[in-house]
N, C-alpha and C positions, 0 to 999 in steps of 0.2 A: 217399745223398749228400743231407745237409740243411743247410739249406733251399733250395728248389729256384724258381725264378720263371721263367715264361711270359712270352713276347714275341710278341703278334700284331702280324702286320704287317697295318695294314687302313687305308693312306690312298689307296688307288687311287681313280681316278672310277670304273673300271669303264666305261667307253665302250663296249669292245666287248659286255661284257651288258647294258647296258640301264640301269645301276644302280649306285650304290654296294656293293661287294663284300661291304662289313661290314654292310648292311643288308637284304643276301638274305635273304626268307624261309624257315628253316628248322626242318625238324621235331622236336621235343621232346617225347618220348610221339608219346599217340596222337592228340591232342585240342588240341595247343601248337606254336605258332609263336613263333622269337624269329629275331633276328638272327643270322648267321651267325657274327661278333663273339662275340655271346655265347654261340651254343652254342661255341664252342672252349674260352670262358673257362670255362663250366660244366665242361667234358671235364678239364680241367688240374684246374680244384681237386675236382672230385671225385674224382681219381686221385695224383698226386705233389705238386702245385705248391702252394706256400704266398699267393703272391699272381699275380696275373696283368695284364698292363699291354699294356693299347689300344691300341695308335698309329694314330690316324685324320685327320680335319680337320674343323676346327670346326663346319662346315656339322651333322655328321653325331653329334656328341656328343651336341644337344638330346635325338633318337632313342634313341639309348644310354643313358644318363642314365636312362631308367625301368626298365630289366633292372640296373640295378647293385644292387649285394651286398657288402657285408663279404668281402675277397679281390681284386675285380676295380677296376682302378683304371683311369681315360682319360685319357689324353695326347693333345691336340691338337697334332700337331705342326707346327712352322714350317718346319722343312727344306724347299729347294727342291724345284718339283717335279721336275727335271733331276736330281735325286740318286736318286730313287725308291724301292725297299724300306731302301736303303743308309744314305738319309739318316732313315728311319724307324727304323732299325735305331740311328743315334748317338743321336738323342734320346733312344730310350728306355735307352742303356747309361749314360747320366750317373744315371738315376731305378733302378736296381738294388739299392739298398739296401745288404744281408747280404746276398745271391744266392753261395751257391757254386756252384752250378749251376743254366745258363741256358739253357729250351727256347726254341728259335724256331722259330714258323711262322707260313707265309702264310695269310693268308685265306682267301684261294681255293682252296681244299683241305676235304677232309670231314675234321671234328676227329678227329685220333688216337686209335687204341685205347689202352687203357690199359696191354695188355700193351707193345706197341711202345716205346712212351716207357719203360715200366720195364726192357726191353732195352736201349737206347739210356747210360740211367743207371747202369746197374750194369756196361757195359763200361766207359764212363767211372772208375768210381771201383774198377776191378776194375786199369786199367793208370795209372798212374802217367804214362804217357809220353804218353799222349793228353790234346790238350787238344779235339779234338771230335771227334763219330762222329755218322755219319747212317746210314739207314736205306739198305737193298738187297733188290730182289722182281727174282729170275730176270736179276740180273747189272745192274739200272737204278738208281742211288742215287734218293732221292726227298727228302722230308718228313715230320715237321718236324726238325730239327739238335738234336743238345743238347751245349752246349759248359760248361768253365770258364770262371767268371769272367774270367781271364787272357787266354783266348782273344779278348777284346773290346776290347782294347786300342788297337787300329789302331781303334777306333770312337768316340774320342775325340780324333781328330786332323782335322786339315781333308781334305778328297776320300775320306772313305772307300768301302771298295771295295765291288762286289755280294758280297754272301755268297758264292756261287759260287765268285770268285776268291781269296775269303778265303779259304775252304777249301782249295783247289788250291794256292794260298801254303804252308800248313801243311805240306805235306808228308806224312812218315811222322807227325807229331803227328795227323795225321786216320786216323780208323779206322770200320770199316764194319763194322755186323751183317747181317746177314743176316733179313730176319723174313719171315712168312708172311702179310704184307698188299699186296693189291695196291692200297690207296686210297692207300699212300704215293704212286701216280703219279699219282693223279691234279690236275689242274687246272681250275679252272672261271671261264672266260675268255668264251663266248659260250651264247647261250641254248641250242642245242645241247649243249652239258657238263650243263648244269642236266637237260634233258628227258631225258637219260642215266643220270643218277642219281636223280631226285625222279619222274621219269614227270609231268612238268608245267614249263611256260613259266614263266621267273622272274617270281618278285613281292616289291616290296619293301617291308621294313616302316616305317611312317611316311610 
């Protein structure tokens, strides 16, 4: 299913870790640090995604701005902050282009394998009847979501909803794979999630 566009969500302050979410530093090789931001967007286009689009807040773009690339695009978004991933999530459905199929994920999450996202797409464009499918490890949906275009519709109207409920709205149009990863569950919210996964106390780039 082509072409395919990426949606991070990354305007949180991040309170509870310490930091802007989209500016955690993360590993790239052996020897490379970028933004957590950016490693997602690396993981998308070096796998299915044709372009991939930021949504942060202005504070945090200067930062970003130096990892950008041919592919990865930054949306500061104005959305209140009372709307939260939601209203993240409309700004960046007006800036979709061509997108026939549109991954979303959070931030705060270790970027998708590549196999995972290309399950997620190929049950998409395998049933007709879905307009979105997310991921499941040992019976827990997780992240990131990959929907139709179509699917986003309600994200160009006023109050749109959490994704969450979006999906629970959809009905039998949402559909679930099954995959063999358990980072789909994870979240990284407090410096404990960080020393979980990196074996070290968050630090952030810029």
């Amino acid at each position: 299913m082509k072409p395919v566009v990426t949606v991070v969500l990354a305007a949180g302050t991040g309170k509870r870790l310490g930091g802007p979410k989209a500016l955690l530093a993360w590993p790239e090789g052996k020897q490379r640090e970028v933004p957590l931001a950016i490693a997602h967007a690396e993981a998308r286009l070096a796998a299915e995604s044709a372009r991939v689009l930021v949504v942060t807040r202005r504070p945090v773009i200067g930062v970003l701005l130096g990892y950008v690339r041919p592919g990865i695009d930054l949306l500061a978004s104005d959305a209140p902050d009372e709307l939260g991933p939601a209203g993240s999530l409309a700004f960046a459905a007006a800036r979709l282009g061509d997108a026939a199929a549109v991954v979303v994920t959070p931030v705060d999450t270790p970027p998708a394998r590549a196999e995972t996202v290309a399950a997620l797409l190929a049950r998409l464009e395998a049933d007709p009847a879905l307009l979105a499918v997310r991921p499941v490890y040992k019976g827990r949906a997780g992240h990131p979501v990959a929907l139709r275009r179509a699917a986003l519709g309600r994200y160009g109207a006023p109050e749109p909803p959490a994704l969450r409920d979006h999906l629970r709205a959809l009905g039998a149009a949402l559909g679930d794979v099954d995959v063999a990863d358990p980072a789909i569950l994870v979240d990284i919210n407090t410096p404990a999630d960080v020393m979980g996964i990196l074996r070290t106390l968050p630090r952030f780039v810029g």
